[in-house]
SEZA-771630 format. One record per residue: residue in three letters; z negated, y negated, x negated of N, C-alpha, C in turn. Coordinates in nm, 4 decimals. Each point is the difference from the previous one (the first is absolute). Example, Ala and Ser with C-alpha at 12.3 -4.5 7.8 and 13.67 -1.06 7.14 Angstrom:
2
PT   rest        n.z        n.y        n.x       ca.z       ca.y       ca.x        c.z        c.y        c.x
PT    ALA    -0.7800     0.5690    -1.3190     0.0000    -0.1190     0.0890     0.0000    -0.1200    -0.0900
PT    SER     0.0720    -0.1050     0.0350    -0.0060    -0.1190    -0.0820    -0.0730    -0.1090     0.0770
This chain:
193
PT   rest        n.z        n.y        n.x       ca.z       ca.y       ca.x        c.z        c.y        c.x
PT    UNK    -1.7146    -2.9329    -5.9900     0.0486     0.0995     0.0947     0.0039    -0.0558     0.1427
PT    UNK    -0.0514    -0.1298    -0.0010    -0.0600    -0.0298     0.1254     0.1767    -0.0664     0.1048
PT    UNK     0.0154    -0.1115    -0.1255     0.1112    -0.0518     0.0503     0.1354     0.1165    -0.0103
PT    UNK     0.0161     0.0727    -0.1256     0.1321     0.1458     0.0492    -0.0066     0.0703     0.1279
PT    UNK    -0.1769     0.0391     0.0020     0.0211     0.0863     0.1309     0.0288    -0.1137     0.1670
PT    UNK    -0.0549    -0.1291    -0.0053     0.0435    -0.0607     0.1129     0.1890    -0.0448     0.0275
PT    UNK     0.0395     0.0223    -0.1553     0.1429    -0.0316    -0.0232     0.0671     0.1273     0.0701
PT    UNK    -0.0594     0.1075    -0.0296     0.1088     0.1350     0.0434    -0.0837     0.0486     0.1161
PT    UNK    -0.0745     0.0043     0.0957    -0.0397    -0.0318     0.1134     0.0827    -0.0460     0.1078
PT    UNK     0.0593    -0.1481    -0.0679     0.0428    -0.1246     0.1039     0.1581     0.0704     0.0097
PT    UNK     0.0361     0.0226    -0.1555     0.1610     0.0509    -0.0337     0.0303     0.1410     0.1145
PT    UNK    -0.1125     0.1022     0.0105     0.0197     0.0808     0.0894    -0.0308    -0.0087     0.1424
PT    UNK    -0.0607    -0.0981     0.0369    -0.0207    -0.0686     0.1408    -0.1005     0.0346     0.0786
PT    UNK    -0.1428     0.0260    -0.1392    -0.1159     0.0548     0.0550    -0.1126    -0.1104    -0.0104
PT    UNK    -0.1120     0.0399     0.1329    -0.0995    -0.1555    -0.0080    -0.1299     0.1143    -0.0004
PT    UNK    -0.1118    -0.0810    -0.0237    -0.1342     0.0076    -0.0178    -0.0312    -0.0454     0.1533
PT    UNK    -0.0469     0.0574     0.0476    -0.1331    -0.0137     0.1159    -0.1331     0.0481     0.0180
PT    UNK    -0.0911    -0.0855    -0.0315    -0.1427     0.0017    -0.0016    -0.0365     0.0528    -0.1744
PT    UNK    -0.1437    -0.0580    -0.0115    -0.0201    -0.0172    -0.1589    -0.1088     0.1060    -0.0063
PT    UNK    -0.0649     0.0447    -0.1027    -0.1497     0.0291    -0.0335    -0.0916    -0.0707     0.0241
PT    UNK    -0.0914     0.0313     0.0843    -0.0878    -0.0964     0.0293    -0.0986    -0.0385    -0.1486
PT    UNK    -0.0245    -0.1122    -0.0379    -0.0016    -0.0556    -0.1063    -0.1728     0.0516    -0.0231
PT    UNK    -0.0562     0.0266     0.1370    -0.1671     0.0864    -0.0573     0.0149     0.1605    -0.0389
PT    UNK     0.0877     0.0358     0.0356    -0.0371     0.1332    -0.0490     0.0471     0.0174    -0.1862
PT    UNK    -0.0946     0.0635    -0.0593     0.0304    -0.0140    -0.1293     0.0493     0.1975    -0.0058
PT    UNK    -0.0560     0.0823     0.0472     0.0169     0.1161    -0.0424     0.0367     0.0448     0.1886
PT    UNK     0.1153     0.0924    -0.0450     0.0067     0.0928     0.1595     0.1620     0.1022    -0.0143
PT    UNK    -0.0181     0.0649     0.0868     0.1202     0.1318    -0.0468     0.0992    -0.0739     0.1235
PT    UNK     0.1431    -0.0339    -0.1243     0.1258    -0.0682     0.1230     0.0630     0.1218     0.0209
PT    UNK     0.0539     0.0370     0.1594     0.0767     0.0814     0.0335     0.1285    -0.0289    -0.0265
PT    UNK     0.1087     0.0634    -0.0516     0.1311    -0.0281     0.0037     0.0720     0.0801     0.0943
PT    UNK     0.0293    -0.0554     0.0588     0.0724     0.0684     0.1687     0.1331    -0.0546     0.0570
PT    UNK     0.0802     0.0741     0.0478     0.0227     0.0914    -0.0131     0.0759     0.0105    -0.1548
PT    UNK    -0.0093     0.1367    -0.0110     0.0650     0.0232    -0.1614     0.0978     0.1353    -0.0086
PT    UNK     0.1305    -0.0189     0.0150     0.1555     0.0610     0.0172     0.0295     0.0201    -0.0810
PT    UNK     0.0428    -0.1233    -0.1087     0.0793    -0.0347    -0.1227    -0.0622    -0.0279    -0.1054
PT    UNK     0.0691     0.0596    -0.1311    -0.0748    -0.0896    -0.0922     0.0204    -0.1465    -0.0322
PT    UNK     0.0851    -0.0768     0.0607     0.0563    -0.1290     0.0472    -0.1773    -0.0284     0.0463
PT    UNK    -0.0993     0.0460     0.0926    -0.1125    -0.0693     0.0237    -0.0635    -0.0505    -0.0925
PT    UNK    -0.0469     0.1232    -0.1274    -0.0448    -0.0766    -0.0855     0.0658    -0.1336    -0.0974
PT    UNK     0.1520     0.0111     0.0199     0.0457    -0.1604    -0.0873    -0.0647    -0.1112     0.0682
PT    UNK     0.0382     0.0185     0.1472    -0.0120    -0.1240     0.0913    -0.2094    -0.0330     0.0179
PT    UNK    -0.0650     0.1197     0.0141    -0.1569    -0.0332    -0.0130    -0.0374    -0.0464    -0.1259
PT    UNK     0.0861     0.0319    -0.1348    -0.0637    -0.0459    -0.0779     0.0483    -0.1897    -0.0372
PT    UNK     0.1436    -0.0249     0.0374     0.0131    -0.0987     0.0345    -0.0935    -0.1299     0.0574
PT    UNK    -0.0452     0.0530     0.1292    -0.0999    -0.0597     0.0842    -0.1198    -0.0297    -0.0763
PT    UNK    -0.0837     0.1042    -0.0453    -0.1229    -0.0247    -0.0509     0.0550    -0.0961    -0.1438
PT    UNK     0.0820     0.0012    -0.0743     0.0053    -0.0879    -0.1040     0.0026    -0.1490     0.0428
PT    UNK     0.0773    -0.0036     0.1582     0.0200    -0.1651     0.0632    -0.1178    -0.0219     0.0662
PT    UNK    -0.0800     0.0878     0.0372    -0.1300    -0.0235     0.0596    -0.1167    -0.0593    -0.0970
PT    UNK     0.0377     0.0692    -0.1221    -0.1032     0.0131    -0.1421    -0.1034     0.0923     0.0385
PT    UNK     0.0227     0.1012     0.0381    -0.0985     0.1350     0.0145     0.0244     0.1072    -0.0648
PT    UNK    -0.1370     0.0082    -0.0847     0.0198     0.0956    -0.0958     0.0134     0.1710     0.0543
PT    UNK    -0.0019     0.0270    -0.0350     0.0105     0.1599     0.0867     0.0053     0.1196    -0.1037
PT    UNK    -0.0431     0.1220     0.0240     0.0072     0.1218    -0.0611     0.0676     0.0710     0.0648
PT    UNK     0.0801     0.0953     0.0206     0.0878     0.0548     0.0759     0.0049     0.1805    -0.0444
PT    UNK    -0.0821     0.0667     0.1032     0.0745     0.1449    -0.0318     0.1364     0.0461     0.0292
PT    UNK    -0.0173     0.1308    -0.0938     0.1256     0.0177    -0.0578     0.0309     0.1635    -0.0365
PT    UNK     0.0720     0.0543     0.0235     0.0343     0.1322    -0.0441    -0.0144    -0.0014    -0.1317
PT    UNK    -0.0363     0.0935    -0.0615     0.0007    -0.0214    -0.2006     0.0995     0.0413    -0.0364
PT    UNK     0.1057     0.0526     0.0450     0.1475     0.0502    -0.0299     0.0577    -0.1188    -0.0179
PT    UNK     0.0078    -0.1238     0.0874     0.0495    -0.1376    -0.0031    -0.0041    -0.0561    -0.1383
PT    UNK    -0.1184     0.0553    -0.0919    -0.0172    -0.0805    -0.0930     0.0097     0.1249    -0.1510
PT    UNK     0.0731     0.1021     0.0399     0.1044     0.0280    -0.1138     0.1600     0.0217     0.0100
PT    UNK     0.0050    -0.1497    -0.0588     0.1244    -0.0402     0.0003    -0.0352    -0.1297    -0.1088
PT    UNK     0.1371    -0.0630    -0.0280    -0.0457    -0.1092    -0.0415    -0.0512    -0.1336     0.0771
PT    UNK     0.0115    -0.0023     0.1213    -0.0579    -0.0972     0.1078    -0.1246    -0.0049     0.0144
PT    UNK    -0.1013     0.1226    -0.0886    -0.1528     0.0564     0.0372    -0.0581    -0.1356    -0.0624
PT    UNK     0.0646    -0.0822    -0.0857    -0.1160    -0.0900    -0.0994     0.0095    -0.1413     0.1359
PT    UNK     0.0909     0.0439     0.0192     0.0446    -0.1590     0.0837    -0.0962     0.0188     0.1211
PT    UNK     0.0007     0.1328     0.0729    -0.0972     0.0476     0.1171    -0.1474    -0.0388    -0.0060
PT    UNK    -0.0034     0.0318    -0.1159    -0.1567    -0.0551    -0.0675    -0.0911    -0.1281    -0.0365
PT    UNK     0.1517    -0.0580    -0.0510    -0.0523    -0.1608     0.0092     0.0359    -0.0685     0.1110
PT    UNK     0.0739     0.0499     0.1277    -0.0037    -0.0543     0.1508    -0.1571     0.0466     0.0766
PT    UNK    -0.0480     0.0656    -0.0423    -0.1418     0.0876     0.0349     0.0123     0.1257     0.0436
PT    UNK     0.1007     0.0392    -0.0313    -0.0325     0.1928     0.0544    -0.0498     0.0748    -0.0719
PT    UNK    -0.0851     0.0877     0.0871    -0.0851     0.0803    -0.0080     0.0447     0.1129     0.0319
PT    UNK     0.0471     0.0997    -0.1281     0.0598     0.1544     0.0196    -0.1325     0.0724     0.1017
PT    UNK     0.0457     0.0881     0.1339    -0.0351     0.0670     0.0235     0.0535     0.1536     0.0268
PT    UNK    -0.0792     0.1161    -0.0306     0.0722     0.1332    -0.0509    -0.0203     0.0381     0.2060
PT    UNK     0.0918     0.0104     0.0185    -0.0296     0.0887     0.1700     0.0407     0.1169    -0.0344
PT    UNK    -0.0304     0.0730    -0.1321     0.0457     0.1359     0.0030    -0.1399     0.0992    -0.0033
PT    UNK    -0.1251    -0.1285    -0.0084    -0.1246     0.1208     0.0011    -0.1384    -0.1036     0.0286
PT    UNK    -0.1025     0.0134     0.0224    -0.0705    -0.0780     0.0606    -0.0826    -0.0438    -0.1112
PT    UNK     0.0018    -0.1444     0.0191    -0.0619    -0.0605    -0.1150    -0.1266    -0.0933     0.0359
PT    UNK    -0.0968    -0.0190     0.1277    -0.0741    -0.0390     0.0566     0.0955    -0.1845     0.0060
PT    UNK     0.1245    -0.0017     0.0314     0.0209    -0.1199     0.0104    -0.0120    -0.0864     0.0685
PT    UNK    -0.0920    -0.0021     0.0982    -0.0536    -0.1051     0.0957    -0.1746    -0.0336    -0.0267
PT    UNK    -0.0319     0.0923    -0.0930    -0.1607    -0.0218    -0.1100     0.0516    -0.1152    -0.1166
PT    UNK     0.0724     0.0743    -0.0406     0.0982    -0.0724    -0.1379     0.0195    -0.1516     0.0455
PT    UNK     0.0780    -0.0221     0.1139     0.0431    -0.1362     0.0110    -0.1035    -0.0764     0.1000
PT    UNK    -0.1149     0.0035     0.0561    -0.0988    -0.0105     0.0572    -0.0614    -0.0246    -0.0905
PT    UNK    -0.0280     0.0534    -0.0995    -0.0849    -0.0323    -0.1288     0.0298    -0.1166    -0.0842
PT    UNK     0.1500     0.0015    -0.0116     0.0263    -0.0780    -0.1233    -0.0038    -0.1282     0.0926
PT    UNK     0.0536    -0.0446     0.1762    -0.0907    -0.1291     0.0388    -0.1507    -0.0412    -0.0470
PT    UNK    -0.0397     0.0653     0.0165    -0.1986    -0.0190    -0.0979     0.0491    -0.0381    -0.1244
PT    UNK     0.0886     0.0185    -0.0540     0.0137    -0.0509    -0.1784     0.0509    -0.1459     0.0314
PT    UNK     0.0824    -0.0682     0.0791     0.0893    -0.0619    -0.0072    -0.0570    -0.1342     0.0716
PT    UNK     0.0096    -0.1202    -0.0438    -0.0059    -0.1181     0.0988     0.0748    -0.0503     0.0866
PT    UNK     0.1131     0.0167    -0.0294     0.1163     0.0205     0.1012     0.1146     0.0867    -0.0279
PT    UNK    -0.0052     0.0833     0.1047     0.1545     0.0784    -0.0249     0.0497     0.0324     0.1836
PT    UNK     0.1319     0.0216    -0.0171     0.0737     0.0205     0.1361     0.0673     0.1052    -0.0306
PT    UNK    -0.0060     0.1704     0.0841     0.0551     0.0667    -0.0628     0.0785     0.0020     0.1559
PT    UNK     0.1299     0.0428    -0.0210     0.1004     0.0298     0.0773     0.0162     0.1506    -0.0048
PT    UNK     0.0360     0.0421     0.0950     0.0241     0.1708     0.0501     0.0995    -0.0236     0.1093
PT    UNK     0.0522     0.1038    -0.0051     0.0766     0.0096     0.1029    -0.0703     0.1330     0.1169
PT    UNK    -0.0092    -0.0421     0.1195    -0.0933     0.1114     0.0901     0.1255     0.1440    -0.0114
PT    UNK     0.1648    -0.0448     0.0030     0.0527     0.1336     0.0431     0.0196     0.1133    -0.1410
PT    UNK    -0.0199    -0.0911    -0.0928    -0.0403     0.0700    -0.1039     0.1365     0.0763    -0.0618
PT    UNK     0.0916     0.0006     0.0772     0.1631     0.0098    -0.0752     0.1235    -0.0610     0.0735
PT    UNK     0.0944     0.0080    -0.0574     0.1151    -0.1070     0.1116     0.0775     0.1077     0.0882
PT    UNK    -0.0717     0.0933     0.0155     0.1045     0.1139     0.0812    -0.1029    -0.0052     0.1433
PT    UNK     0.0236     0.0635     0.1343    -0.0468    -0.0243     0.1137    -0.1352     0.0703    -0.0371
PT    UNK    -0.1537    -0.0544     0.0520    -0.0987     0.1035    -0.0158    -0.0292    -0.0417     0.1943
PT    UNK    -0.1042     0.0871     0.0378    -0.0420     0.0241     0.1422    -0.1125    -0.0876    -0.0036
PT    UNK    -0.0576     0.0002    -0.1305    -0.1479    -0.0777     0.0197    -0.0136    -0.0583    -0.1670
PT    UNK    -0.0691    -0.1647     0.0000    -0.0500    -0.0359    -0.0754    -0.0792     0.1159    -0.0759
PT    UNK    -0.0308    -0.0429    -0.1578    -0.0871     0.0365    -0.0856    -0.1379    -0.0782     0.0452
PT    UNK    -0.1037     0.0515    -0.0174    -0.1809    -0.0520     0.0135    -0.0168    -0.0461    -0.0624
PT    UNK     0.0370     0.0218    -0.1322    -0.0512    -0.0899    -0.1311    -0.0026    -0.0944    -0.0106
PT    UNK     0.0916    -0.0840     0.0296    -0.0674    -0.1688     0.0077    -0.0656    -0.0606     0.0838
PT    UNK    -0.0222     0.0777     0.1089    -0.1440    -0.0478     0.1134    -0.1079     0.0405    -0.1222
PT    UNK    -0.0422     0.1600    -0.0453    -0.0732     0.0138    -0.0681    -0.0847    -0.0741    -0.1232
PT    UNK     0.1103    -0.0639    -0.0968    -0.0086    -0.0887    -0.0941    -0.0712    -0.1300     0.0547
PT    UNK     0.1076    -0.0568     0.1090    -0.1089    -0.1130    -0.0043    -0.1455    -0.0140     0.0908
PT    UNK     0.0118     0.1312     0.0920    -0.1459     0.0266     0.0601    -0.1065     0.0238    -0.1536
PT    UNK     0.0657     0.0948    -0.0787    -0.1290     0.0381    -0.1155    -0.0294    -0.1557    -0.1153
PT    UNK     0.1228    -0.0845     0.0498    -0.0350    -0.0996    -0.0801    -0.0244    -0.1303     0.0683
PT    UNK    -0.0674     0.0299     0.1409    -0.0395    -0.1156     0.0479     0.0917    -0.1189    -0.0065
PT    UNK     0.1469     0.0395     0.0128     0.1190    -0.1356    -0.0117     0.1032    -0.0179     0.1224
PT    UNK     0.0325    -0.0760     0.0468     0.0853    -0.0179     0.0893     0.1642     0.0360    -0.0115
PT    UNK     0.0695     0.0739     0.0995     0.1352     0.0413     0.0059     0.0874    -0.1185     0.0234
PT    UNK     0.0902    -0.1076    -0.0691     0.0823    -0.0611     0.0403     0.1241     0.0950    -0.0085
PT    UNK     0.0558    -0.0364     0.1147     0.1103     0.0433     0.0357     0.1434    -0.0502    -0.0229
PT    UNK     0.0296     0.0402    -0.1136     0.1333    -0.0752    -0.0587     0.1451     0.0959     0.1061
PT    UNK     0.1078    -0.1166    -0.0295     0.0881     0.1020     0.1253     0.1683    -0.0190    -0.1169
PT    UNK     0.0621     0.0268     0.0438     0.1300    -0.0470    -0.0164     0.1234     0.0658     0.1486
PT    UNK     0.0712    -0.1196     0.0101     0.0574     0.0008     0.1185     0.1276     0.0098    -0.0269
PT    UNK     0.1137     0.0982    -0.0223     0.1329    -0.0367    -0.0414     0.0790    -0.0682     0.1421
PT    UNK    -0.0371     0.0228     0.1316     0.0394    -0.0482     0.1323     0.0016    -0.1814    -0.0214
PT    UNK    -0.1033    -0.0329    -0.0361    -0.0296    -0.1282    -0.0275    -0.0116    -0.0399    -0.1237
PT    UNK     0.0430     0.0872    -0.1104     0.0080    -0.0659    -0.1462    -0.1450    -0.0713    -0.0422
PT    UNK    -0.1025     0.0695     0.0838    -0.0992    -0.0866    -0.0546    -0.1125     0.0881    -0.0843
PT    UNK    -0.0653    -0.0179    -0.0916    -0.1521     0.0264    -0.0320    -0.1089    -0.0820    -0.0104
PT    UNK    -0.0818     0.0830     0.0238    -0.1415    -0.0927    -0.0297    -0.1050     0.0844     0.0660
PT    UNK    -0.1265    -0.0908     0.0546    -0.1456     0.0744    -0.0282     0.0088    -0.0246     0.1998
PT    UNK    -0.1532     0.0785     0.0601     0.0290     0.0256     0.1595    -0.1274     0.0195    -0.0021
PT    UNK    -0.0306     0.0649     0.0893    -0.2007     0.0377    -0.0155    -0.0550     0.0243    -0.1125
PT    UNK    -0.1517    -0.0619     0.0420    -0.0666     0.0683    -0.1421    -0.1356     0.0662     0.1258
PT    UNK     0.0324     0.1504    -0.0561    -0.1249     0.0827     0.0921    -0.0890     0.0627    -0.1058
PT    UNK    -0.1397    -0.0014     0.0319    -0.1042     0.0112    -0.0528    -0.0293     0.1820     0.0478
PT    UNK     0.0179     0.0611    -0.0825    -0.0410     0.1121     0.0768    -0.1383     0.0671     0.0567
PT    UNK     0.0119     0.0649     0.1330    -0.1667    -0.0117     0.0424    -0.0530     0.1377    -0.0389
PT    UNK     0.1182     0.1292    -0.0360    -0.0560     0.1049    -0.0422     0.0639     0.0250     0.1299
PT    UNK     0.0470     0.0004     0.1055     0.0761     0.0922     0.1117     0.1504    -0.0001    -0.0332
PT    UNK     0.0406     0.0589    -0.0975     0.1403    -0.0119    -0.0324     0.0785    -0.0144     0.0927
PT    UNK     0.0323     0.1054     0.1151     0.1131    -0.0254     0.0940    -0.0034    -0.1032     0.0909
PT    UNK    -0.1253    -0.0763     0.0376     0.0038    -0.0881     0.1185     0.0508    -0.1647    -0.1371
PT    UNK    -0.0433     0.0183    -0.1291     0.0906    -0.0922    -0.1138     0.1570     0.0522    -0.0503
PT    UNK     0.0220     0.1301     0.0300     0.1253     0.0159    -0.0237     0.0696    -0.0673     0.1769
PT    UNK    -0.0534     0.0320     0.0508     0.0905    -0.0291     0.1296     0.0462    -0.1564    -0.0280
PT    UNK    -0.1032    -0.0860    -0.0224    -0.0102    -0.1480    -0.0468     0.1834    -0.0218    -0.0810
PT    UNK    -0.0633     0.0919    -0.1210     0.1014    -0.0347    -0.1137     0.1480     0.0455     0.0634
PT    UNK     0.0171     0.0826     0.0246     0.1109     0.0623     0.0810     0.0972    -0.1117     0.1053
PT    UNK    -0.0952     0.0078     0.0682     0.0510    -0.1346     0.1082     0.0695    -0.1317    -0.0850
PT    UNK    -0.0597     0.0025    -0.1074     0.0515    -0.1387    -0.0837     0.1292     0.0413    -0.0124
PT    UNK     0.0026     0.1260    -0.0581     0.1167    -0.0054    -0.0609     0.1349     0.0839     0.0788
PT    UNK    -0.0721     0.0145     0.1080     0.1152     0.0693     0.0813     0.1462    -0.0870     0.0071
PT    UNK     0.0004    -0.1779     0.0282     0.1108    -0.0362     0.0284     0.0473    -0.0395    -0.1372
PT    UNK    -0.0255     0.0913    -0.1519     0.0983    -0.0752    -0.0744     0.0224     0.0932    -0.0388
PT    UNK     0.1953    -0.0513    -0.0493     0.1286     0.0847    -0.0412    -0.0355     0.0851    -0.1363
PT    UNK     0.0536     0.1256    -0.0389    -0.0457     0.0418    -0.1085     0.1434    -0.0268    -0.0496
PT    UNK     0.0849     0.0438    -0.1225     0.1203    -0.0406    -0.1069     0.0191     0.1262     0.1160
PT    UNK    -0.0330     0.1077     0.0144     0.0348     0.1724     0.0396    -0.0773     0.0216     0.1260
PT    UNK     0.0001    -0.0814     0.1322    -0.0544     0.0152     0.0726    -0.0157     0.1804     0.0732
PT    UNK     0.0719     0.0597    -0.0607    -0.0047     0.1417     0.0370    -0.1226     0.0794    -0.0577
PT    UNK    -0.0115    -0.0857    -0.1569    -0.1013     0.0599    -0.0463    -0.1779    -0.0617     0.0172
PT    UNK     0.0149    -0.0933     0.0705    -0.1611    -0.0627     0.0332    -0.0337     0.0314     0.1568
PT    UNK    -0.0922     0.0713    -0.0614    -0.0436     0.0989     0.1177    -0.0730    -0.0851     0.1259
PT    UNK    -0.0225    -0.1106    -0.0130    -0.0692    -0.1200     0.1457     0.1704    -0.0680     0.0526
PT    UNK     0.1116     0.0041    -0.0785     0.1323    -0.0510     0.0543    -0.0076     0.0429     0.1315
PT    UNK     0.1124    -0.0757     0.1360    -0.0087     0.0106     0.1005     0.0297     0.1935     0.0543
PT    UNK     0.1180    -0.0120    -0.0849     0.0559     0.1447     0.0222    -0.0690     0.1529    -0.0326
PT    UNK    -0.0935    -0.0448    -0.1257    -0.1151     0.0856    -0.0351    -0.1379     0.0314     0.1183
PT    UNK    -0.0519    -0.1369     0.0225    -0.0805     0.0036     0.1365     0.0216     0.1132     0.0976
PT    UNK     0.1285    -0.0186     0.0220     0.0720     0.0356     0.1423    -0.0356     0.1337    -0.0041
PT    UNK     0.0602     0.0764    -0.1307     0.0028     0.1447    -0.0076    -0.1361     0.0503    -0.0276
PT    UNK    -0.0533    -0.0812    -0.0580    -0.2194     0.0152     0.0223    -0.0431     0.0652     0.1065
PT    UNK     0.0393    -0.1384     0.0652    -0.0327     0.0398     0.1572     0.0586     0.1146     0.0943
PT    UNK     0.1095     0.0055    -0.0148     0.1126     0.1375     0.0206    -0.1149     0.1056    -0.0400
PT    UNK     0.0060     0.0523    -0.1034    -0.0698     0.1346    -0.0508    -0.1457    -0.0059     0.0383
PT    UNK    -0.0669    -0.1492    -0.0048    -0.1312     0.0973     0.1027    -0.0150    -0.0309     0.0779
PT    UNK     0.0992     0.0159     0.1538    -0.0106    -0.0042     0.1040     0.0846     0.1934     0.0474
């Protein structure tokens, strides 16, 4: 998979910038910004040329269809957002089972505009003592790859401010719909002033 995905990468005129840092064995990657379902081809691309294994949540609707078996052996992990399933105990936990795993989330939690990140993946890797690398994808610059890795201290917003800032200057596929885009900011600031 290693050499297809660097083949259709190069064919679409996309590069890798910055790797996994090669000590961390377990930590929750952000996928940011996330518009299209075009993010997940191109992230899962990356991590196959990187060789990083990854678990990836996932709506559980995604995986009835016939694509659900294929979702499964890429690493997704059906999650139900139709009722509360303690899923940041759940995946906090199953790091304690695991010697290495990298689970990927996405903070906006759907590809349509939200006002504010989801908590849950600060949560997860605070309850599992693991570090946030910050995976990005850039359609402005055709690029993906990895950016900070923040340790969380338990003050979420003065670490969300952190994470935020990273990702403020990159392009989403739907820049209308990623809510840190320049034009999104603007109107932030507009409404609470």
């Amino acid at each position: 998979m290693k050499s297809l995905s660097r083949l259709i990468l190069r064919l679409t005129g996309w590069k890798i910038n910055g790797e996994m840092p090669s000590h961390i064995q377990k930590c929750v990657i952000l996928a940011a910004p996330h518009t299209s379902n075009w993010d997940f081809f191109y992230g899962r691309l990356a991590y196959f040329i990187l060789g990083v294994p990854v678990k990836f949540l996932i709506k559980k609707e995604s995986f009835q269809n016939p694509l659900g078996g294929l979702l499964k052996k890429l690493g997704g992990i059906p999650v139900d957002r139709g009722r509360h399933t303690n899923l940041v105990e759940n995946i906090a936990r199953l790091f304690h089972t695991q010697k290495q795993l990298n689970v990927v989330i996405t903070p906006e939690g759907t590809r349509k505009l939200v006002k504010e990140w989801k908590k849950g993946f600060y949560y997860i890797a605070l309850k599992a003592n693991v570090p946030i690398v910050l995976g990005f994808l850039d359609y402005d610059k055709k690029e993906a790859g990895f950016g900070l890795v923040i340790y969380p201290s338990g003050d979420f917003q003065k670490d969300l401010t952190a994470i935020e800032t990273f990702y403020q200057d990159k392009t989403a596929r739907y820049p209308e719909n990623f809510n840190l885009s320049p034009q999104n900011r603007l109107l932030r600031k507009q409404r609470a002033s």
